[in-house]
Jmol script that loads the backbone (N, CA, C; Angstrom):
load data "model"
ATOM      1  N   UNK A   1       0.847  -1.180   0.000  1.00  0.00           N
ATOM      2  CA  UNK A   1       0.000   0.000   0.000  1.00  0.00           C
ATOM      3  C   UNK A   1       0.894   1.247   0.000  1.00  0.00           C
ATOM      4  N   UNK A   2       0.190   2.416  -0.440  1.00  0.00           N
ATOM      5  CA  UNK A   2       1.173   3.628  -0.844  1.00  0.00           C
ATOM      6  C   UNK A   2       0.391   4.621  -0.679  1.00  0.00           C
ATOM      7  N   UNK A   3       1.042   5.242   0.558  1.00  0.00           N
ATOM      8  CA  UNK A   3       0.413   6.758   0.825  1.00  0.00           C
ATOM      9  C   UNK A   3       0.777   8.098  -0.339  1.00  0.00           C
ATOM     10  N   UNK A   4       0.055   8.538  -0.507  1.00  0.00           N
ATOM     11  CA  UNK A   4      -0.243   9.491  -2.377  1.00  0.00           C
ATOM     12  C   UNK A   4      -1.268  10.723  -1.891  1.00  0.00           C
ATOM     13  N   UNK A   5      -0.571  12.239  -2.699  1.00  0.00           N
ATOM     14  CA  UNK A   5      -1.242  13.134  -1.757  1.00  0.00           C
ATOM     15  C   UNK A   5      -0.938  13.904  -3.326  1.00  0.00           C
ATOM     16  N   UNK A   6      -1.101  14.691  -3.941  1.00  0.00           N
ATOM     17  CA  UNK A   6      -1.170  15.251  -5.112  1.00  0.00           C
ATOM     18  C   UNK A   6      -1.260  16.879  -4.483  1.00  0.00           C
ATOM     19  N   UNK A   7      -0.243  17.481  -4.307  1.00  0.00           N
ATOM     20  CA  UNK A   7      -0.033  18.952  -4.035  1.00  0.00           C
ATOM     21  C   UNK A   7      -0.340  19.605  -5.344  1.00  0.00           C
ATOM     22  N   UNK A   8      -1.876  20.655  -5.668  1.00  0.00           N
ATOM     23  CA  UNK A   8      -1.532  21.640  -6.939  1.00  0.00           C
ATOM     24  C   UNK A   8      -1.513  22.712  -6.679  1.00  0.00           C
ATOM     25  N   UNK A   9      -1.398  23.543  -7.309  1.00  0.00           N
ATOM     26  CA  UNK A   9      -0.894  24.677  -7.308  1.00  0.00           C
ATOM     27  C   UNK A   9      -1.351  25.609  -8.826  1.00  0.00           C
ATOM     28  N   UNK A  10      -0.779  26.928  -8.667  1.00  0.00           N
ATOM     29  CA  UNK A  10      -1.042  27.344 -10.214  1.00  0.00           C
ATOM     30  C   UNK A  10       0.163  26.783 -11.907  1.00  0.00           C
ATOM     31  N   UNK A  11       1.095  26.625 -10.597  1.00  0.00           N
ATOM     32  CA  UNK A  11       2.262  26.149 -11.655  1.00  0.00           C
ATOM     33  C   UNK A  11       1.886  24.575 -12.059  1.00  0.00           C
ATOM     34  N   UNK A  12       1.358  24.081 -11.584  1.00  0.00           N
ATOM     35  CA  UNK A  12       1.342  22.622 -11.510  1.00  0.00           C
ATOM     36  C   UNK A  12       0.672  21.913 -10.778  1.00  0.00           C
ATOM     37  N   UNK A  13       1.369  20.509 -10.931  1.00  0.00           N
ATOM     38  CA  UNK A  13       1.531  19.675  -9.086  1.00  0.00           C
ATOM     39  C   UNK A  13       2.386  18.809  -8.622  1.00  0.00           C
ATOM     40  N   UNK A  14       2.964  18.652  -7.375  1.00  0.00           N
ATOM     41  CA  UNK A  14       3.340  18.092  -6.999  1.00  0.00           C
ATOM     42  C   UNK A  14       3.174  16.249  -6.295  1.00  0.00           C
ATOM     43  N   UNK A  15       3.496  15.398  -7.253  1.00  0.00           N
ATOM     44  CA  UNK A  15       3.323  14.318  -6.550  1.00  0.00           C
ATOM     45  C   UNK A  15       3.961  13.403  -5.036  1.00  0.00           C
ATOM     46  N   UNK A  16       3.399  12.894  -4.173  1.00  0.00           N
ATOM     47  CA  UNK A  16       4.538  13.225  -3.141  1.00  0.00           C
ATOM     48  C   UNK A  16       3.835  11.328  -2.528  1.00  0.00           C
ATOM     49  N   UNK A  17       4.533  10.373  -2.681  1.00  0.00           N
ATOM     50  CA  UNK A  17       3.925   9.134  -2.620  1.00  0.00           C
ATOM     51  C   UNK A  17       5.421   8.569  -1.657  1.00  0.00           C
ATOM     52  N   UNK A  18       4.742   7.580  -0.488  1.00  0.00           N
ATOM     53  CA  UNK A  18       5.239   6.995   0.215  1.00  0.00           C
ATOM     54  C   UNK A  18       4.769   5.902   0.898  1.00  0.00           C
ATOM     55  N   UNK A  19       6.155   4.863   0.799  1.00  0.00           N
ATOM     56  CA  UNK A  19       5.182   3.111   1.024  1.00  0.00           C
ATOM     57  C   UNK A  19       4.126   3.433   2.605  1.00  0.00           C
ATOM     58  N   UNK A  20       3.362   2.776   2.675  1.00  0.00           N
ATOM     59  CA  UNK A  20       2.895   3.227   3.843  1.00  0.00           C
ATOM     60  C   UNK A  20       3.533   1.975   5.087  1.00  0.00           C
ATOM     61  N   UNK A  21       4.479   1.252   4.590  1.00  0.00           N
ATOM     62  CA  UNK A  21       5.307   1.240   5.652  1.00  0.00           C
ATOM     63  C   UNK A  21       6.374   1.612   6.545  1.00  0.00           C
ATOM     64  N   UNK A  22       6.421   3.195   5.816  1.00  0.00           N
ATOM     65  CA  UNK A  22       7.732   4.225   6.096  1.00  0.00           C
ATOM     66  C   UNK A  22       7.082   5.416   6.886  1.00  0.00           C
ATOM     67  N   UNK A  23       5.716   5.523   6.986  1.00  0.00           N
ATOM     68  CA  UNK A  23       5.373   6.645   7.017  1.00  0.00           C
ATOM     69  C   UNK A  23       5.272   6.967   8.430  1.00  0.00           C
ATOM     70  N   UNK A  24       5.939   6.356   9.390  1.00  0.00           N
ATOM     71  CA  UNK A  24       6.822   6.414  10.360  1.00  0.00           C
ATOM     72  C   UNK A  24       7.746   6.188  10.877  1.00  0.00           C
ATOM     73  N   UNK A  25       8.551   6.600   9.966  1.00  0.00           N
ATOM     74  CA  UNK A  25       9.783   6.323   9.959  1.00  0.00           C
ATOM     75  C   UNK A  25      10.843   7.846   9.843  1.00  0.00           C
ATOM     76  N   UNK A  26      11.956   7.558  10.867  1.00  0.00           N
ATOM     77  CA  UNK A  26      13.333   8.759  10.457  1.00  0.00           C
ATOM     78  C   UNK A  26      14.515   7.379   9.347  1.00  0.00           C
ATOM     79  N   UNK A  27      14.908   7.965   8.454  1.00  0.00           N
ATOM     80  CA  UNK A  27      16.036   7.194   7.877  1.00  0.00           C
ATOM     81  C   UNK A  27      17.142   7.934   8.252  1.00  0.00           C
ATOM     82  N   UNK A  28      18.193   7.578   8.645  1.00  0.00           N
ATOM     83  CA  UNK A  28      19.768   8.134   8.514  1.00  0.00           C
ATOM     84  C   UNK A  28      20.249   6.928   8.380  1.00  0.00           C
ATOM     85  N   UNK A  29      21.531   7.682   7.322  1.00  0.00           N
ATOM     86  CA  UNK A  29      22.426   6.976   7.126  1.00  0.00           C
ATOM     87  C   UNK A  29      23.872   8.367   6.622  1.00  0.00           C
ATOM     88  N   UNK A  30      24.882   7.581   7.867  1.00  0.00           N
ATOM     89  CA  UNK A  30      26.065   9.287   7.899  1.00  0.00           C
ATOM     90  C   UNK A  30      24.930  10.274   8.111  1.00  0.00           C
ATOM     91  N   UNK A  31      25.635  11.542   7.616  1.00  0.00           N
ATOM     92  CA  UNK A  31      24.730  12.551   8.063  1.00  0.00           C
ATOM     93  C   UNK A  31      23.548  13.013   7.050  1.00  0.00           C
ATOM     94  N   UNK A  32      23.222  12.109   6.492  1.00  0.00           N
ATOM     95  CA  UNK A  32      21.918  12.048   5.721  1.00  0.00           C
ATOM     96  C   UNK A  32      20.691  11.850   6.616  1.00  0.00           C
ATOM     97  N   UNK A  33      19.725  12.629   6.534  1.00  0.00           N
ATOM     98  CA  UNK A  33      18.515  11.934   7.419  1.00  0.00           C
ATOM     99  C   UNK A  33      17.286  12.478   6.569  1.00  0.00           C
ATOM    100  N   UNK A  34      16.234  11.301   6.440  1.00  0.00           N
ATOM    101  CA  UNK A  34      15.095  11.492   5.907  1.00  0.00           C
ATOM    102  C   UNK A  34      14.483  11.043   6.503  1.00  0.00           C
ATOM    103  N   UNK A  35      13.372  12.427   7.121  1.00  0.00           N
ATOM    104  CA  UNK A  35      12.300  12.396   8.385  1.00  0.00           C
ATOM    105  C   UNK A  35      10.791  12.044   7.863  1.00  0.00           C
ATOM    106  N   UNK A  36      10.671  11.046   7.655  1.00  0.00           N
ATOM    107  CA  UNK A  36       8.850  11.055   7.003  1.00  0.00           C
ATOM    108  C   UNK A  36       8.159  10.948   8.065  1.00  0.00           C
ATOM    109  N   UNK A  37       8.810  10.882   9.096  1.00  0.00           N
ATOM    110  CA  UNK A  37       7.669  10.723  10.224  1.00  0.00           C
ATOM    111  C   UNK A  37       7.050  12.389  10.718  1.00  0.00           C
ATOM    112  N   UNK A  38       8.067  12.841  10.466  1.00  0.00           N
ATOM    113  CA  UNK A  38       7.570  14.708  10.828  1.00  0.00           C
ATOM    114  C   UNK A  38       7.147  15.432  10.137  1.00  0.00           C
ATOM    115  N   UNK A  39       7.461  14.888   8.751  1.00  0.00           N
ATOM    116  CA  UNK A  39       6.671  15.411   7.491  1.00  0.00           C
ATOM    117  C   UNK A  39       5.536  14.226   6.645  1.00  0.00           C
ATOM    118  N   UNK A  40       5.157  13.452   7.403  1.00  0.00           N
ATOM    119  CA  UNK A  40       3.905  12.667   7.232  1.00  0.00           C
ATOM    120  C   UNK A  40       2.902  13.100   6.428  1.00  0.00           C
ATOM    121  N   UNK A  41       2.282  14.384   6.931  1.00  0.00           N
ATOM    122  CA  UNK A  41       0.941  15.137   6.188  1.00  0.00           C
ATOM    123  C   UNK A  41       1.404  15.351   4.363  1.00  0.00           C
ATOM    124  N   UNK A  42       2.742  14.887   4.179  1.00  0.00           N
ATOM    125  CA  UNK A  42       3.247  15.681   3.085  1.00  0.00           C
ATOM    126  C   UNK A  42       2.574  14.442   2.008  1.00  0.00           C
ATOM    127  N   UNK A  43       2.704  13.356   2.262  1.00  0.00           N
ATOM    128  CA  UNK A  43       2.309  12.381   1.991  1.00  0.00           C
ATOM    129  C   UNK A  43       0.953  11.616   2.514  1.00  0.00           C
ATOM    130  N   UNK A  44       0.869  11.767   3.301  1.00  0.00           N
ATOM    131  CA  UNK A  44      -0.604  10.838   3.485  1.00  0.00           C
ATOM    132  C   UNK A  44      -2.092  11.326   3.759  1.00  0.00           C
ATOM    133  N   UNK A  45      -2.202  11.838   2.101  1.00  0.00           N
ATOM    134  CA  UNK A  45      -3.499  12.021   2.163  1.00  0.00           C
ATOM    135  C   UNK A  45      -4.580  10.591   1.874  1.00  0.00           C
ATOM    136  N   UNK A  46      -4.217  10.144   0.554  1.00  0.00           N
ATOM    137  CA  UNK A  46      -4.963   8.396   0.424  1.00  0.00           C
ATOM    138  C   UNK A  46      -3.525   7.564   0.688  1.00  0.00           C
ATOM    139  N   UNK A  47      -4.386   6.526   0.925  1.00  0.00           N
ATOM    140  CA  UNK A  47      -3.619   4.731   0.807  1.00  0.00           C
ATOM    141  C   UNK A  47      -4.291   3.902   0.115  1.00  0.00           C
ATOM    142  N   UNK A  48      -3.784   3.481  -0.682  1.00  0.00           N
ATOM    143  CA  UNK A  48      -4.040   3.353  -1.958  1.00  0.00           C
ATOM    144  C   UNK A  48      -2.957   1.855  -2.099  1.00  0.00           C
ATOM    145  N   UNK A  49      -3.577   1.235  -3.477  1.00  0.00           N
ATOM    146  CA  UNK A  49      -2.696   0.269  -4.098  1.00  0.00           C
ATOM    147  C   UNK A  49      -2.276   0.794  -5.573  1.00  0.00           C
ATOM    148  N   UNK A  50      -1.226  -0.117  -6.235  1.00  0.00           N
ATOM    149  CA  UNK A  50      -0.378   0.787  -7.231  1.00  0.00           C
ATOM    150  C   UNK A  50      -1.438   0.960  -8.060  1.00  0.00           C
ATOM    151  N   UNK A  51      -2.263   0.109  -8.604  1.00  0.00           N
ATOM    152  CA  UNK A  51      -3.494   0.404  -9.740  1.00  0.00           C
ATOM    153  C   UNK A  51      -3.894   2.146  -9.468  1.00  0.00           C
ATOM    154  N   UNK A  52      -3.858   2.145  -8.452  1.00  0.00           N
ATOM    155  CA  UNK A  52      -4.981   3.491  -8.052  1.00  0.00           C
ATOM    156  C   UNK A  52      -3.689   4.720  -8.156  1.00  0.00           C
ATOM    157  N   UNK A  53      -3.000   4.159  -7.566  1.00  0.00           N
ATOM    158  CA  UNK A  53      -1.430   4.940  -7.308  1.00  0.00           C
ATOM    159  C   UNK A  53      -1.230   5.782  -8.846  1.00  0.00           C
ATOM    160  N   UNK A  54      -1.417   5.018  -9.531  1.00  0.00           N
ATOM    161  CA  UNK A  54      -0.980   5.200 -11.358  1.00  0.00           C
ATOM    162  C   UNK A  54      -2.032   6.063 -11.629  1.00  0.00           C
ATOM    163  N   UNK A  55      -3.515   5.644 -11.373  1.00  0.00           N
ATOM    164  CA  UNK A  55      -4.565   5.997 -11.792  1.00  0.00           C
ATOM    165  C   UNK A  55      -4.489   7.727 -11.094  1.00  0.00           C
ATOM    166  N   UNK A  56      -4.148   7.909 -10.173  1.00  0.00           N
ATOM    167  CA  UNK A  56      -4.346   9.465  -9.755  1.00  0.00           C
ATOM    168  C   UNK A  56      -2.747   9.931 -10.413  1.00  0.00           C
ATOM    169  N   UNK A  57      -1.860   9.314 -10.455  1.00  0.00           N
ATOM    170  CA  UNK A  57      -0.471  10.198 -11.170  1.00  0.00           C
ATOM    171  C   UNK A  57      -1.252  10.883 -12.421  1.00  0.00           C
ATOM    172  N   UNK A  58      -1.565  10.092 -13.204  1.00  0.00           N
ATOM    173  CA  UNK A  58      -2.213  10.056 -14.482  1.00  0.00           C
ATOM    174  C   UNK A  58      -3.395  11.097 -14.594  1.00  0.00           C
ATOM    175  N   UNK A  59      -4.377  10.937 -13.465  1.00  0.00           N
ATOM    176  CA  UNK A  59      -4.976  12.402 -13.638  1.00  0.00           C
ATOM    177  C   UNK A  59      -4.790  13.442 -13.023  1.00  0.00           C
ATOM    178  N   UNK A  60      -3.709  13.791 -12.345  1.00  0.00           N
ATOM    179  CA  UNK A  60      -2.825  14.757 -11.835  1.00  0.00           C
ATOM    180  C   UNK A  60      -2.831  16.068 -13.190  1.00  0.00           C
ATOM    181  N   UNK A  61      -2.912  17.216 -12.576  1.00  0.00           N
ATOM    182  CA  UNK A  61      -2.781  18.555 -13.770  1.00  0.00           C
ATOM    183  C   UNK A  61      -1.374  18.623 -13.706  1.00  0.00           C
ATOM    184  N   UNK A  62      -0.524  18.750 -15.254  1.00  0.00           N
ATOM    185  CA  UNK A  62       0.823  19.060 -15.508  1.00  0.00           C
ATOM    186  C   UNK A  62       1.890  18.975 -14.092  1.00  0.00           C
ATOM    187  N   UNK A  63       2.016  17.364 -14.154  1.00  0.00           N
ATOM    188  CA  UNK A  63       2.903  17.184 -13.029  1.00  0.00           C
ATOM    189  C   UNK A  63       4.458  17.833 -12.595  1.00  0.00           C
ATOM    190  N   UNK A  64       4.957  18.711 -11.890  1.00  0.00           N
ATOM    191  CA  UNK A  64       6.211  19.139 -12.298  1.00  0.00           C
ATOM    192  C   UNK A  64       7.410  19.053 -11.441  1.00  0.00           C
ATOM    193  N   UNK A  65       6.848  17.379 -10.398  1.00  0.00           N
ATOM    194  CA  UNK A  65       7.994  17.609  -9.150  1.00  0.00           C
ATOM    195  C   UNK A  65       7.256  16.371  -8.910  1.00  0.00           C
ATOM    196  N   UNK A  66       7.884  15.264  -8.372  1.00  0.00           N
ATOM    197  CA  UNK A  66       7.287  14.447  -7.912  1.00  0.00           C
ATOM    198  C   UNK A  66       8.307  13.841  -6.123  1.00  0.00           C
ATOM    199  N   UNK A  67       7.999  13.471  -5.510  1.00  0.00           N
ATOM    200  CA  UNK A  67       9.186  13.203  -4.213  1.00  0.00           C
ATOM    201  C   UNK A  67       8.552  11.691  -3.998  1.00  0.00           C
ATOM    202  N   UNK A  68       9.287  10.462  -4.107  1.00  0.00           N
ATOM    203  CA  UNK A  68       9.029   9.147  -3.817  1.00  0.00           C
ATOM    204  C   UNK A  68       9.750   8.466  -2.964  1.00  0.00           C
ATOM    205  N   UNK A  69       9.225   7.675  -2.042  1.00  0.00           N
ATOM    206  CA  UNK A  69       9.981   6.753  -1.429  1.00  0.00           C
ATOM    207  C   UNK A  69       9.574   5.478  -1.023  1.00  0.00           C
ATOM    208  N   UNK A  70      10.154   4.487  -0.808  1.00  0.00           N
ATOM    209  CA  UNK A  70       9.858   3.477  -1.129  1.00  0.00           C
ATOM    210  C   UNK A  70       9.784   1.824  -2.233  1.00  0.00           C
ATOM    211  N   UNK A  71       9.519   1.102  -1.707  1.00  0.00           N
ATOM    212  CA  UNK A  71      10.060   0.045  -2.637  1.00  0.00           C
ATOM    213  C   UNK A  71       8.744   0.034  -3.963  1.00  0.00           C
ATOM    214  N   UNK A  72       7.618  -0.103  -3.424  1.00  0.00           N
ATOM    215  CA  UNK A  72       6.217   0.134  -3.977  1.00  0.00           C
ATOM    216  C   UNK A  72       6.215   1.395  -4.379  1.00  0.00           C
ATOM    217  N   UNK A  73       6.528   2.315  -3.873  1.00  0.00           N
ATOM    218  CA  UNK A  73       6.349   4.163  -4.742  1.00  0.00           C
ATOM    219  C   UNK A  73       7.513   3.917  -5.645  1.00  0.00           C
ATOM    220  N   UNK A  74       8.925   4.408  -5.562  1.00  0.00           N
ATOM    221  CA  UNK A  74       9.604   3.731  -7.349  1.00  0.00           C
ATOM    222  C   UNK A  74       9.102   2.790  -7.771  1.00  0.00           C
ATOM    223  N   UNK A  75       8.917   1.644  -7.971  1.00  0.00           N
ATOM    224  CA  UNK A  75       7.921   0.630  -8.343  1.00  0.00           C
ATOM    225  C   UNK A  75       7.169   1.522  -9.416  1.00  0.00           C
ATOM    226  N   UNK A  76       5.947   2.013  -9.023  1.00  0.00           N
ATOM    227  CA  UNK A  76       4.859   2.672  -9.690  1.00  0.00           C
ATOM    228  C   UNK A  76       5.696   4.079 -10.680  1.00  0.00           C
ATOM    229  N   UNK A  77       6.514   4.797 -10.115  1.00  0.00           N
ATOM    230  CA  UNK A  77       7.113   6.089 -10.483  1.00  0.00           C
ATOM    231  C   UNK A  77       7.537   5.172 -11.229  1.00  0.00           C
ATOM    232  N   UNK A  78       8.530   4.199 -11.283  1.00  0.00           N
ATOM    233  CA  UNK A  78       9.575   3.590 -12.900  1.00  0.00           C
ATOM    234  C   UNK A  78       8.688   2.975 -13.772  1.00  0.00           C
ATOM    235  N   UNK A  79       7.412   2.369 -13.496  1.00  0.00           N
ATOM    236  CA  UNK A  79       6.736   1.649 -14.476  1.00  0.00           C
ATOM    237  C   UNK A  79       6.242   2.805 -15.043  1.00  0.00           C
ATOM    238  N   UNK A  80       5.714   4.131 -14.553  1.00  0.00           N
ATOM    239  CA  UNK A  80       5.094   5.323 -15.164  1.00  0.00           C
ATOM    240  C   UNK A  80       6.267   6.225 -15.919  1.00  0.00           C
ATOM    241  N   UNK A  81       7.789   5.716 -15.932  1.00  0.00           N
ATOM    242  CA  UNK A  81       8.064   6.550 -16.665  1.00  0.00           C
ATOM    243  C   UNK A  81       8.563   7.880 -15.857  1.00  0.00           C
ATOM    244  N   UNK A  82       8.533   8.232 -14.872  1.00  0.00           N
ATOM    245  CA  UNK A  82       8.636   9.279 -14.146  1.00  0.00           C
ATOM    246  C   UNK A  82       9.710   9.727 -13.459  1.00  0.00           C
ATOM    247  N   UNK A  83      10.689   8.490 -13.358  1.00  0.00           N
ATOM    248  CA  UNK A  83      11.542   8.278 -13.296  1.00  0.00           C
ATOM    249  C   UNK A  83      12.701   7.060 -14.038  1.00  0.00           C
ATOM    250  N   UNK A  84      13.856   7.004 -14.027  1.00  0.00           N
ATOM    251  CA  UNK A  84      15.308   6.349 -14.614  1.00  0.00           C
ATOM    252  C   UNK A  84      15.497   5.415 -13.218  1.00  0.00           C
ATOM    253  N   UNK A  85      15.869   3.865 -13.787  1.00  0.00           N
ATOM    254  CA  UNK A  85      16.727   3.533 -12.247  1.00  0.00           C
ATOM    255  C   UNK A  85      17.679   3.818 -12.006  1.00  0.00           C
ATOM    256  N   UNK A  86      18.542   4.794 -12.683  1.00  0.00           N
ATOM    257  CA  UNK A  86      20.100   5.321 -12.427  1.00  0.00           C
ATOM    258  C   UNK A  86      19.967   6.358 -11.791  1.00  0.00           C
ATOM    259  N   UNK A  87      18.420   7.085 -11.833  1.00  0.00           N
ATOM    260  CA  UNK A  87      18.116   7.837 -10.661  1.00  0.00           C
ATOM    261  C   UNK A  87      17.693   7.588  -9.129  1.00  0.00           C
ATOM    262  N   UNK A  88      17.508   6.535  -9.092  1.00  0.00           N
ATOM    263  CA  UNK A  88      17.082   5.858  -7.880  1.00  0.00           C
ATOM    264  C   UNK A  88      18.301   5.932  -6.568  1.00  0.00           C
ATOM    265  N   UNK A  89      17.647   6.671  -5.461  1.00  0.00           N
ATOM    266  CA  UNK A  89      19.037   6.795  -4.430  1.00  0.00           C
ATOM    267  C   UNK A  89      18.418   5.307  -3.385  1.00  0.00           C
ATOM    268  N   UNK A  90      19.259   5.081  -2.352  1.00  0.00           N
ATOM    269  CA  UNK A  90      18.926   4.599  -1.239  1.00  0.00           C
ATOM    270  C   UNK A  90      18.954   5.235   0.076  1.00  0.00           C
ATOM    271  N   UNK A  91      18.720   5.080   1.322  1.00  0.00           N
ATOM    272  CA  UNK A  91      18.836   5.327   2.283  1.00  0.00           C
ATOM    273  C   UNK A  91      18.703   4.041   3.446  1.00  0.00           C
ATOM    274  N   UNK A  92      19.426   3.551   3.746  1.00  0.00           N
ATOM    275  CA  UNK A  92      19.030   2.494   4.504  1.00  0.00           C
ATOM    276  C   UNK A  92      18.620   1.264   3.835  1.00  0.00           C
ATOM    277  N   UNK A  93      18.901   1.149   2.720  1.00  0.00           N
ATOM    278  CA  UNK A  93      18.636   0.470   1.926  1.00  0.00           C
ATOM    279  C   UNK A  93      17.169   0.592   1.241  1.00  0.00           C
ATOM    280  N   UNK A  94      16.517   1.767   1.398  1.00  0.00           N
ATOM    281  CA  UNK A  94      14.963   1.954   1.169  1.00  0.00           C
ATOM    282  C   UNK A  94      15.603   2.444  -0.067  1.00  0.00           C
ATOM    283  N   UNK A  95      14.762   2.348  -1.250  1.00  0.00           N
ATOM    284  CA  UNK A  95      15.214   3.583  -2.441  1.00  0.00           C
ATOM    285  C   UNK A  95      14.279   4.749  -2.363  1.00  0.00           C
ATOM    286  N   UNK A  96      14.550   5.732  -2.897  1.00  0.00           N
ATOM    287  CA  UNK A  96      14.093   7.204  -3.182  1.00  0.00           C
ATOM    288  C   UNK A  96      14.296   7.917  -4.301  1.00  0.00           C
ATOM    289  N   UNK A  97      13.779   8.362  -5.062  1.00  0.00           N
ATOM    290  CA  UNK A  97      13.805   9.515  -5.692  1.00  0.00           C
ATOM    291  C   UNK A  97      13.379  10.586  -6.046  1.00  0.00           C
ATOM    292  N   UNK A  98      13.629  11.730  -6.407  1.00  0.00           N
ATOM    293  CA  UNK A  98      13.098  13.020  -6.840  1.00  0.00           C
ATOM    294  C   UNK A  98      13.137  13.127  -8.351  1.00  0.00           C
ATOM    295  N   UNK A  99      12.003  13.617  -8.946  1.00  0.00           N
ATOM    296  CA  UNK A  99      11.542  13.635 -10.048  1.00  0.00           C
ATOM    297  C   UNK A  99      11.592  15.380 -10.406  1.00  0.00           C
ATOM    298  N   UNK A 100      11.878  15.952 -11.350  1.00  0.00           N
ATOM    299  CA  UNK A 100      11.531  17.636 -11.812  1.00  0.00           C
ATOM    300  C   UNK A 100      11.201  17.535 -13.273  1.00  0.00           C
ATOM    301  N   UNK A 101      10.612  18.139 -13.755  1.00  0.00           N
ATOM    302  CA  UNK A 101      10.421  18.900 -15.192  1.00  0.00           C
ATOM    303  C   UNK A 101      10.808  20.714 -14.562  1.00  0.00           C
ATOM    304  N   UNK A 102      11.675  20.828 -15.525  1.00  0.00           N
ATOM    305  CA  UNK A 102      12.456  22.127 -16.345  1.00  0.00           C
ATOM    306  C   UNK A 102      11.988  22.857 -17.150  1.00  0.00           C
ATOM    307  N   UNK A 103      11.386  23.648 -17.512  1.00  0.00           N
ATOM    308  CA  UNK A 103      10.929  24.459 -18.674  1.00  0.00           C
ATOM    309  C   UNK A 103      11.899  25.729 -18.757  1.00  0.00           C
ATOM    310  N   UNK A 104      12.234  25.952 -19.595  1.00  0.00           N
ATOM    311  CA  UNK A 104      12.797  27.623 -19.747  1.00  0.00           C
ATOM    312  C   UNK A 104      11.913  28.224 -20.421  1.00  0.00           C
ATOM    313  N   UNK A 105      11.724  29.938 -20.171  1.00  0.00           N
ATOM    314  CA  UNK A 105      11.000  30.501 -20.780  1.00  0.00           C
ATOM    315  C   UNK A 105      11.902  30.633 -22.377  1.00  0.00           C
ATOM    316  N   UNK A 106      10.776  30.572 -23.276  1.00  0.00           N
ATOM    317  CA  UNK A 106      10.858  30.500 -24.697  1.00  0.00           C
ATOM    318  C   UNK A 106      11.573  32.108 -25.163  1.00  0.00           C
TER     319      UNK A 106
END
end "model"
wireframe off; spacefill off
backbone 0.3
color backbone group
């Protein structure tokens, strides 16, 4: 299951999906630390399975940032395309990644 919260905005939106077995969780590793437990709300608006997971990426307005973590959230982000696995970080052995679209003005 995968906590999925779709931040929009006027520029866009932000996708922000996390396994929902992390979503209390601090990761460190060295002086790296990724707090999902304090930033929880950032992520868990539904819980959801990947079918549904895909199904709201997909009707998301002009996605332009996405923040994933998890074995099940990349999972869904690499089958959608949204991400590269050469982009894929770890932390604790969890993977993560951050997703952007770039535009320059014309």
């Amino acid at each position: 299951m995968i906590y999925i919260r779709i931040h929009n905005s006027d520029n866009g939106s932000v996708v922000a999906m996390c396994d929902k077995t992390l979503i209390d969780k601090v990761l460190t590793e060295g002086e790296a630390v990724m707090d999902i437990k304090t930033y929880a709300s950032f992520y868990n608006e539904k819980l959801v399975g990947k079918d549904e997971a895909k199904k709201l990426i997909g009707d998301a307005d002009d996605v332009y940032s996405a923040n994933i973590v998890g074995k099940e959230s990349v999972a869904v982000a690499l089958e959608m395309k949204m991400i590269e696995e050469e982009n894929v970080l770890r932390i604790q052995e969890v993977p993560y990644a951050h997703a952007y679209r770039v535009e320059y003005p014309k």
